[in-house]
Steps between C-alpha positions, in 0.01 A plus 500: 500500500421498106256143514446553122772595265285434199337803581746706414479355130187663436562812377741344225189272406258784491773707232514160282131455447410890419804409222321197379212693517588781269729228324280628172548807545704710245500208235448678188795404258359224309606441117585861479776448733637239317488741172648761686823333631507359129462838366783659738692217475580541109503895546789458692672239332452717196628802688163687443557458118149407363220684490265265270334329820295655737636612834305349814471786760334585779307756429146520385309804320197556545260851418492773733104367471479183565614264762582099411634249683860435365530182473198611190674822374697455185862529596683778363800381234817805591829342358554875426366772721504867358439712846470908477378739739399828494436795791586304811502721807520402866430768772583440867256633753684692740359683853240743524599867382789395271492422143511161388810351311482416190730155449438487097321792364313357229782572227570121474477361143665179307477179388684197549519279233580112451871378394617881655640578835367826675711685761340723735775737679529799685695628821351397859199610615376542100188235494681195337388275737184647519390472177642154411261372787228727383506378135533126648198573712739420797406848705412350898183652554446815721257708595781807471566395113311582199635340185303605151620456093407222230679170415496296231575129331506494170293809447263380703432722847529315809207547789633688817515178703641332228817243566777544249649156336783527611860412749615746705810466684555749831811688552570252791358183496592255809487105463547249768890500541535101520357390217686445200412677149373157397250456826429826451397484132347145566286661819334755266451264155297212721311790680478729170398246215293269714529219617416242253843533334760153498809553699701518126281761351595711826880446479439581111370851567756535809745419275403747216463791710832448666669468152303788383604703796871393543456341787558151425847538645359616807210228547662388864565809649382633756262844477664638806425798587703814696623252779492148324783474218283437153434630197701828314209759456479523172463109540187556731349761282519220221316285749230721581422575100518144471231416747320741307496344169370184581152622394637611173462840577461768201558806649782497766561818780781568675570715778844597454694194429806619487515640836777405764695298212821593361525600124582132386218348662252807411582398140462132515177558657384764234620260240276210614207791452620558185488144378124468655444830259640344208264210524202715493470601853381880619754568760446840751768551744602801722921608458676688761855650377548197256815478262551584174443113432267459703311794319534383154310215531186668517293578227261753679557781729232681764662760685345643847602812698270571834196284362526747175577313169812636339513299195404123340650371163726296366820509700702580195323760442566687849824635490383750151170547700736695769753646253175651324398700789847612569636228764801404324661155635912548583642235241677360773138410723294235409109538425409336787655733750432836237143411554484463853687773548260704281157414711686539851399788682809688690458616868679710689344802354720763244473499168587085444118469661332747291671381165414113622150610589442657141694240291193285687259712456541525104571112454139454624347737329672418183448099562104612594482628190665214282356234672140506334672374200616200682262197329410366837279269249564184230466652206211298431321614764292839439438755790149433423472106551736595829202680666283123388730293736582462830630209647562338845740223508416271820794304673399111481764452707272660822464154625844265467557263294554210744305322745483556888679208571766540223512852638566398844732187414709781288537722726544283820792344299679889465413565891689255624782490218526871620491397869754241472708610301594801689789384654622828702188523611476213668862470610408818694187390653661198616754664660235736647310217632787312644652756659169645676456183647833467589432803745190437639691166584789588607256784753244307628611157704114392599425307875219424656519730784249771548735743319501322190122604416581854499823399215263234350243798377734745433691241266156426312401857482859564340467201261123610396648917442794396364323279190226722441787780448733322272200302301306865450800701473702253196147467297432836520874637346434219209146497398426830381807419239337201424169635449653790295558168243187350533310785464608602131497075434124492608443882321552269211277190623749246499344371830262606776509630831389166671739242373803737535420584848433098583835433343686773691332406827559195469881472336626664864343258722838231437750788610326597781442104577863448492625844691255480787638072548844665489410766759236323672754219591786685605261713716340196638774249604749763634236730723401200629099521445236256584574173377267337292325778343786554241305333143242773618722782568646478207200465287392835715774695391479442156080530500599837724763626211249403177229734707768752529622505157118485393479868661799615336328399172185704602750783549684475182203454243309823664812688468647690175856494590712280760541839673160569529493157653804517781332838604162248585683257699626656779164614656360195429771298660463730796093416529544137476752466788310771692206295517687147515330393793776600751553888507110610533244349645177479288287704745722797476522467084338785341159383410574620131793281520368193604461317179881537510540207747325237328701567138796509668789333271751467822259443792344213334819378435631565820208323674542196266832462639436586836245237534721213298765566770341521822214287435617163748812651646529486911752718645678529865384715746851582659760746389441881338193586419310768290139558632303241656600132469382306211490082559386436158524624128058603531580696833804650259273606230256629737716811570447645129143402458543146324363251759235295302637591143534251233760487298292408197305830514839721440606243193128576398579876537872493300328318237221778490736725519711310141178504343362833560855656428512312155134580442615895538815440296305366199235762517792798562647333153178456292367838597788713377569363154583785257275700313546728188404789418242576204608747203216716466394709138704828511136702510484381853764707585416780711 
């Protein structure tokens, strides 16, 4: 019997006083919040229209020489951000005895200015992508990559590990499906801008961005996402630039954000960029196959074939560019498709390839040549005060703006909006549950003759197997798409590890608290199990099912990709019911294996169970029998080892097993947060 229920309380007091604890942590806003909401505030309102005020960001520059504290260093005022580059080259590391591939070859030269829109396009496989993350400073680090060439702001070099002030929006970026644009927008202003902000000033900013964006119509909806009816897409890539410009951001990438939408969409989206141009912005995005349209709204055009530069200018100024080396346009075919057609190479071999392979050759060469007289500089900037200056922009945002407990009261609030409002889901675990116990009732019929011991553990063991599987099994198909999310939300220190994984933990518990009554009661009352041991079979079950769904945590945080994770599970589903308690005896257990046993997910559970049930029960000594005759529950338990056991010791051992599971899970999250890769001088270049 459980004699003290409080007990069980005490991991849930532990979690609240490390929150009170580190309630000061991550409280850095201040008055400069409060100037910053101001400042976006009005920006918005104004549509980005005046430049006369300085623009709060969230950078800091500091000297390649000296290191300050930021909160000391003398913000940087961008409202207009003027960013060149100039010899960027990336080489990939490939295996011993083969040469290593070059992904840009060092030919890469422009400048993106403020008010004017940049397109970077090629044909697949060219570098786009590649070089819109390299310029951002958004390369994942690896040992196999090399990334060199100089950047600079305002004519003023940036430092290898430099940050770059500015958004930048992925090809796909995933948001909780649930949550409306509002919550959505809400979420990231409170965790973005701090937390000393009125509820008004919020909605004021929420309000701008969704009028600036053209999503005011939308503020209700749904996200959605592939399976969940939501937003159109060019609707969610208005979103995701949206949640990007709540820190007034000068500079804004994109990663192709045009992609998967139809033409009308592609334009409305391109035409928000354009507005954010006109209003001083420096806007960078990467165009696959765009339209006419879509095409003219740039002002600037970068041009890549197989990592090789091919041409950068003004995108009025392409078409003559190609008619002067001989690639006449049909009048009939737009510039757009005339250009990619011109930088494609041909395969399947003939003459098509060797004609595409020289028309390739020449446009680098001839674009090699022309681009030293691309100003990469302001013109008040000299090449000799350029070699004077180098710069290295920290992100102040490296810690979030809001508290640990606004961080956890945040984000507890979306876990469980997220949890509950997932109807299907639910629908279909409640008909899961029901009809599982349904079964085992409608199998097992339990006496008290000597027969019914045998059916009595073999029901338990089946209960035990059965919510380990489903508990692991659902968590681990979900999480990894979850943590996809968080990952890029923390990559950008909205929150921490710790209070997201407290919140998650902890938003599951009321599902699971409601399933296992369901199943625990239909179970109970029609097999027909030990009366008056029900309030702590049921509170068994659940404890049992937040162990298991602990593990599946463990699983899905250590693992890159759900698949990665459904490959774990099976073996270790197979250990933990190998060594339940019943199938091996712990003599015969490998002595490598024996540590196996006592972190056991199912035969603690099992045993907790086992012991609830048969602990006080008296049975007959007549009628069919299995093995030697058992008056009483103890001499019952004595045939698997559990004579003398107390039930306390295996909820001791669940909980253990909870805490060490979420203990792992946090660590697996903290320790593989992204990092970038440095851009190196192009004299380190081997």
């Amino acid at each position: 019997m459980i004699h003290n229920k409080h007990k069980i309380m005490l991991p849930f007091l532990w979690i609240t006083s490390l929150l009170m604890i580190n309630s000061n942590y991550g409280t850095i806003m201040g008055v400069n919040g409060q100037r910053a909401v101001t400042n976006l505030g009005s920006r918005l309102k104004n549509n980005f229209a005046s430049n006369k005020h300085k623009k709060q960001t969230d950078y800091v520059a500091v000297t390649d020489t000296l290191v300050v504290d930021e909160e000391d260093a003398e913000s940087e005022v961008m409202d207009r951000v003027d960013l060149a580059f100039d010899e960027i080259k990336m080489i990939l590391e490939t295996k011993k005895g083969n040469d290593d591939r070059l992904l840009l070859d060092g030919s890469i030269r422009g400048r993106a200015q403020p008010g004017r829109m940049l397109a970077i396009m090629g044909p697949s496989g060219s570098g786009k992508s590649t070089l819109i993350h390299a310029l951002a400073g958004k390369i994942k680090d690896s040992p196999k990559l090399s990334l060199f060439g100089h950047r600079y702001i305002n004519g003023e070099e940036l430092s290898p590990d430099s940050a770059v002030p500015a958004a930048f929006i992925e090809q796909e970026v995933n948001f909780f499906p649930h949550m409306t644009v509002k919550e959505t927008l809400d979420f990231r202003v409170e965790l973005k801008l701090g937390e000393k902000l009125r509820k008004r000033e919020r909605n004021k900013v929420v309000d701008d961005l969704m009028d600036t964006l053209g999503l005011s119509k939308s503020a209700n909806t749904k996200v959605g996402n592939a399976k969940i009816r939501g937003l159109s897409g060019g609707e969610r890539k208005r979103l995701s630039i949206a949640c990007e410009m709540i820190s007034s951001p000068s500079i804004i990438f994109l990663d192709e954000p045009t992609s998967g939408l139809d033409s009308y969409q592609a334009a409305q989206v391109v035409s928000t960029l354009r507005n954010l141009a006109n209003k001083g912005n420096t806007v960078i995005a990467v165009i696959h196959q765009p339209s006419q349209q879509v095409f003219g709204m740039f002002d600037d055009l970068l041009l890549l074939s197989e990592g090789r530069q091919m041409f950068f200018g003004e995108v009025a100024a392409v078409r003559g560019h190609l008619e002067g080396l001989g690639y006449k346009a049909p009048a009939e075919m737009g510039t757009a498709e005339h250009v990619l057609e011109c930088i494609s190479r041909v395969n399947g071999g003939g003459k098509a390839e060797q004609d595409a392979i020289a028309r390739i050759q020449r446009l680098a060469e001839e674009c090699r040549a022309l681009s030293q007289k691309i100003e990469i500089l302001p013109k008040d900037c000299t090449a000799e005060e350029e070699g004077h200056h180098m710069k290295r922009y920290v992100d102040k945002s490296n810690r979030p703006k809001a508290g640990i407990l606004r961080q956890f009261k945040l984000l507890l609030k979306r876990a469980l909006q997220e949890t509950f409002r997932g109807k299907a889901a639910i629908i279909i675990k409640v008909v899961q549950q029901v009809s599982i116990g349904v079964i085992y009732g409608g199998i097992y019929d339990l006496k008290n003759n000597q027969a019914s011991i045998q059916d009595r553990f073999g029901l338990l063991s089946l209960i035990a197997i059965g919510a380990t599987n489903m508990a692991v099994a659902g968590t681990i198909r979900a999480f990894p798409k979850e943590k996809a999310i968080v990952e890029n939300e923390m990559a950008f220190n909205l929150y921490r590890t710790f209070p997201y994984f407290i919140a998650k933990a902890l938003s599951e518990i009321p599902l699971i608290g409601i399933f296992s009554g369901m199943f625990g009661t239909i179970v109970y009352r029609m097999c027909g199990l030990r009366s008056g041991g029900f309030k702590n079979f049921l509170g068994l079950v659940t404890l049992h099912t937040i162990a298991s769904e602990a593990v599946g945590l463990v699983i899905g945080a250590i693992s890159p990709t759900s698949d990665v994770a459904l490959a774990l599970f099976p073996p270790i589903l197979i250990l933990n019911i190998i060594f339940d308690g019943k199938n091996i005896s712990e003599e015969n257990t490998p002595k490598l294996l024996r540590w196996i046993p006592k972190v056991g997910l199912i035969r603690w559970g099992f045993e907790a169970l086992a012991l609830n049930e048969f602990e006080g029960l008296e049975f007959e000594t007549g009628g069919p029998r299995r093995g030697p005759i058992a008056k009483t529950g103890e001499e019952a338990l004595a045939r698997f080892g559990l004579e003398g056991r107390d039930i306390k010791d295996s909820v001791k051992a669940l909980w253990a097993i909870v805490g060490a599971s979420w203990t792992l899970s946090y660590l697996g999250l903290s320790l593989t947060r992204q990092k970038w890769l440095e851009m190196r001088p192009p004299e380190e270049a081997s």
